[in-house]
C-alpha positions in Angstrom: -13.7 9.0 78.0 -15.0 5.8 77.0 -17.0 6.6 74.3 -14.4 8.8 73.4 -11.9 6.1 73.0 -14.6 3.8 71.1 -15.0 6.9 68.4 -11.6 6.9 68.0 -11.4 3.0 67.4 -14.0 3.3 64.7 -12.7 5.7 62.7 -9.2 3.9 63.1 -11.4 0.7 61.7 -13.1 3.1 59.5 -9.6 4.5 58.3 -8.5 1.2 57.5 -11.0 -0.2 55.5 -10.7 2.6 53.3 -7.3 2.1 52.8 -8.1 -1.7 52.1 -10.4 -0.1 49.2 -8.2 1.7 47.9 -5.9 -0.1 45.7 -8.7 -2.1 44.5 -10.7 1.1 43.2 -7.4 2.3 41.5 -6.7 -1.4 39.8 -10.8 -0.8 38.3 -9.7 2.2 36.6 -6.8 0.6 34.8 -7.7 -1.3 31.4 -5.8 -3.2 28.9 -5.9 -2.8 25.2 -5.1 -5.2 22.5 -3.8 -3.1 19.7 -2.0 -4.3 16.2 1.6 -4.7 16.3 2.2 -3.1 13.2 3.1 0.7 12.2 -0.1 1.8 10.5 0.1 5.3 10.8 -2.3 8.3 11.2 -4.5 5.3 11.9 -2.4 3.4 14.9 1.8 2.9 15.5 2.5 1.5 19.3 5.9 1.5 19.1 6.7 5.0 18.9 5.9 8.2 20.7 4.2 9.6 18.1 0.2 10.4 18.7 -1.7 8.5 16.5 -6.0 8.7 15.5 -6.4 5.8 17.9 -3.9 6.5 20.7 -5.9 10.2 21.0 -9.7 8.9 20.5 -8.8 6.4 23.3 -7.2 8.7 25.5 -9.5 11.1 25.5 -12.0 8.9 26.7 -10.3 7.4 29.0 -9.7 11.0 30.7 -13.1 12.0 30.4 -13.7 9.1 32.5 -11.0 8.7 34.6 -9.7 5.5 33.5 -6.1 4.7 32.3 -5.5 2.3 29.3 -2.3 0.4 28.4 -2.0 -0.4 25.1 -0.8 -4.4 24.6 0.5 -4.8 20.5 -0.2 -8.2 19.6 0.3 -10.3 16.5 -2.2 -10.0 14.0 -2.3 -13.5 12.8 -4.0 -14.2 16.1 -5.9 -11.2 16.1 -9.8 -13.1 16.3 -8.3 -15.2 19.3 -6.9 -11.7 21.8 -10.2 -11.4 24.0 -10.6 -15.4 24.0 -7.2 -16.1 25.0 -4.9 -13.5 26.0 -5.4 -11.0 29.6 -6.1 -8.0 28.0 -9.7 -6.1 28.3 -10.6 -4.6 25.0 -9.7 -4.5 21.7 -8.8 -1.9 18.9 -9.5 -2.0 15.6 -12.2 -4.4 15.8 -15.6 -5.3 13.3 -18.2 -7.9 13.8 -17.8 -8.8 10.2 -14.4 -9.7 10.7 -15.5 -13.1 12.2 -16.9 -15.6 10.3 -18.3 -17.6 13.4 -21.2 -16.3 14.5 -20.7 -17.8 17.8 -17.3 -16.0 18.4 -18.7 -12.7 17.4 -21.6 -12.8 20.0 -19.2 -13.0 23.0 -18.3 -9.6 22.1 -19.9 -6.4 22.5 -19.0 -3.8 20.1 -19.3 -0.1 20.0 -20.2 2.3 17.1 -18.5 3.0 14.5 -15.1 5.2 15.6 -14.4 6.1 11.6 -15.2 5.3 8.4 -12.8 4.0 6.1 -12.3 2.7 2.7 -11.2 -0.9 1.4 -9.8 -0.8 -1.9 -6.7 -2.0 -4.1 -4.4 0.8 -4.8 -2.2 0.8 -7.9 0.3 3.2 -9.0 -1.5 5.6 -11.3 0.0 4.5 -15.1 -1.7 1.0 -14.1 -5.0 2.3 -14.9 -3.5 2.4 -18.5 -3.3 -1.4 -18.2 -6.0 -4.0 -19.0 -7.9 -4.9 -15.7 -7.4 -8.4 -16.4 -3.5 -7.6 -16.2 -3.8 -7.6 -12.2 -1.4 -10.6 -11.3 0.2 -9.9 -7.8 -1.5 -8.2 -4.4 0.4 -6.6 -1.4 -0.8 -6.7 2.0 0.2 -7.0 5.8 1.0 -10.2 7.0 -1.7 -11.0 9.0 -4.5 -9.1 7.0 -7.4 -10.9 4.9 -7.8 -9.3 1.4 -11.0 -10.3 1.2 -12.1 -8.8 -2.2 -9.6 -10.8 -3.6 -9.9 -14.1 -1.4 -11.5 -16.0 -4.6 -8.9 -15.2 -7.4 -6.1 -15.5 -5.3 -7.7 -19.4 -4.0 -7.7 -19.8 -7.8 -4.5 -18.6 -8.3 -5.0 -15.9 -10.6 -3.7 -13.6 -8.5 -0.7 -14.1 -6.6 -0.5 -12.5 -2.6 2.2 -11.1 -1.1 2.7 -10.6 2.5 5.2 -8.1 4.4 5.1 -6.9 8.0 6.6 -3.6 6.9 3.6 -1.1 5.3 6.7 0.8 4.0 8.5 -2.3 2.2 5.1 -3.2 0.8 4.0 0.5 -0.5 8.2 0.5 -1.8 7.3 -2.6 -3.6 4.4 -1.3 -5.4 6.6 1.8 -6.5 9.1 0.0 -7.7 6.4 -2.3 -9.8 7.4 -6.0 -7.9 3.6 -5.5 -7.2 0.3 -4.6 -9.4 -1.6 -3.3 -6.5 -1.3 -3.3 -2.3 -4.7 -3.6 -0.1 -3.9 -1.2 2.5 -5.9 1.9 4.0 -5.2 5.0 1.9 -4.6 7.2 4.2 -2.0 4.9 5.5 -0.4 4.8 2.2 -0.4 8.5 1.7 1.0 9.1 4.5 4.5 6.6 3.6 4.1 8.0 0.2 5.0 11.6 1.5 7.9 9.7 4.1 9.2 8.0 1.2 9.2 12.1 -0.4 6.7 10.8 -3.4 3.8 12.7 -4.6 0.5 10.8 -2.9 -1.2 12.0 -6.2 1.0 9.1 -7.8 -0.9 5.9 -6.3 -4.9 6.3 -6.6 -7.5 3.4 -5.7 -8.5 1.4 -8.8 -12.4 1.5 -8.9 -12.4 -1.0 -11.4 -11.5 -3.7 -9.0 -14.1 -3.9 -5.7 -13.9 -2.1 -2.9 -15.5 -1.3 0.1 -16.6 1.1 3.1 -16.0 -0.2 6.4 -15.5 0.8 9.9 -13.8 0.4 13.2 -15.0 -0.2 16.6 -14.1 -0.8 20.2 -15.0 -4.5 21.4 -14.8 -6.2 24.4 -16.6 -9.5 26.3 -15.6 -8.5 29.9 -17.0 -5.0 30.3 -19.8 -3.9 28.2 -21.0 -1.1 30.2 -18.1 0.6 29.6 -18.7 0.6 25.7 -21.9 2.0 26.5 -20.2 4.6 27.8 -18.3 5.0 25.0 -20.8 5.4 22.6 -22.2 8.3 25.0 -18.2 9.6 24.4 -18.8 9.2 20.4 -22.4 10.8 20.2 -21.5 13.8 22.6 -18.4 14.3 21.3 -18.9 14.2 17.2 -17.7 17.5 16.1 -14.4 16.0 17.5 -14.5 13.0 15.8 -14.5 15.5 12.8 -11.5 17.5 13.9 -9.0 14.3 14.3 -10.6 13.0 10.9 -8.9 16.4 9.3 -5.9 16.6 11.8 -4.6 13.0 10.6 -5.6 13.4 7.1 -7.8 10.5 7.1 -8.8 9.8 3.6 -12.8 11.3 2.7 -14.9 7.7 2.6 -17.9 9.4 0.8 -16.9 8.8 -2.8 -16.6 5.4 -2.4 -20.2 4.6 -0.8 -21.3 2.2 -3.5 
């Protein structure tokens, strides 16, 4: 009876301590990620239901995992200062090259490249007509760095202008306020068909620099978990693929210079 009283009290112990584990297993899973607090869409838009490239890449590795993400917009002009400042655990979009302290950018651990995608000034298409030299005013995000123009627009020869609508800005190069706007393409091809316009008439001018670049997944608190995501990326590639056609992301190829 003793003993059986004693087996009893250790499971009871046992039980308990398991119960104290619980919760703190569960909280390990969860993750929070910094994300742009702007409507970028295919690419990224928080603030609505919709399923964007990022929301379904994310979640899908979070599933195939077990974890569960929450996705944290935040300002953009602060964006090199989220994992330094702010309680969140990862961050998305995210390039080393987007620092230009060294220092900062080898607290972070970053993962392979998510997608490919092009860096360019777009311009309606009756501006290639025009003399190059004719480019006066640039669109962009507020928040963003145009950095193919950074020079001329130090010197003044160009003149920027910054919006934290992607719509206003694309409306702005339609209705010719604006020579060109430095935004993704696919982005803009997608608000050219909300806005019911032909995305035939706005085209990247090659004459002016552009650029291939890419996204990643960083973090400074958990790097083994972005190891695991670039398991998720290699294994899962023919994917990658299929959400690359499925949000119409813009082919990067002909622009590889």
């Amino acid at each position: 009876m003793k003993r059986h009283k004693e087996n009893q009290s250790s499971r009871f112990f046992l039980f308990c301590f398991l119960l104290l584990l619980l919760p703190k297993i569960s909280l390990s899973q969860e993750f929070v990620i910094g994300v742009e607090d702007v409507p970028y869409y295919p690419l990224f838009e928080f603030k609505s239901n919709r399923n964007t490239h990022t929301k379904e890449l994310l979640n899908k590795f979070a599933a195939s995992k077990g974890y569960k993400f929450t996705y944290l917009p935040l300002p953009i002009k602060r964006f090199d200062t989220w994992l330094l400042e702010d309680k969140i655990d990862f961050k998305y979009p995210d390039n080393a090259r987007w620092y230009g302290d060294a220092s900062l950018r080898e607290k972070f651990t970053f993962s392979q490249s998510t997608i490919k995608l092009v860096a360019g000034t777009t311009v309606l298409k009756s501006s290639l007509k025009k003399d190059a030299t004719a480019f006066k005013s640039l669109g962009t995000l507020l928040g963003f760095h145009p950095t193919t123009w950074i020079d001329k627009i130090e010197q003044g020869e160009v003149e920027l202008h910054e919006d934290r609508s992607t719509k206003i800005l694309i409306k702005q190069l339609l209705e010719k306020h604006i020579d060109g706007i430095d935004l993704e393409p696919s982005v803009i091809r997608n608000y050219l068909t909300e806005l019911g316009k032909s995305t035939e008439i706005a085209v990247i001018d090659k004459r002016y620099r552009y650029d291939v670049y890419d996204y990643h997944f960083s973090t400074i608190k958990y790097p083994e978990i972005i190891k695991e995501f670039d398991e998720f990326l290699s294994e899962n590639k023919p994917l990658l693929e299929e959400m690359n056609k499925k949000y119409n992301i813009i082919d990067y190829k002909p622009y590889l210079q």
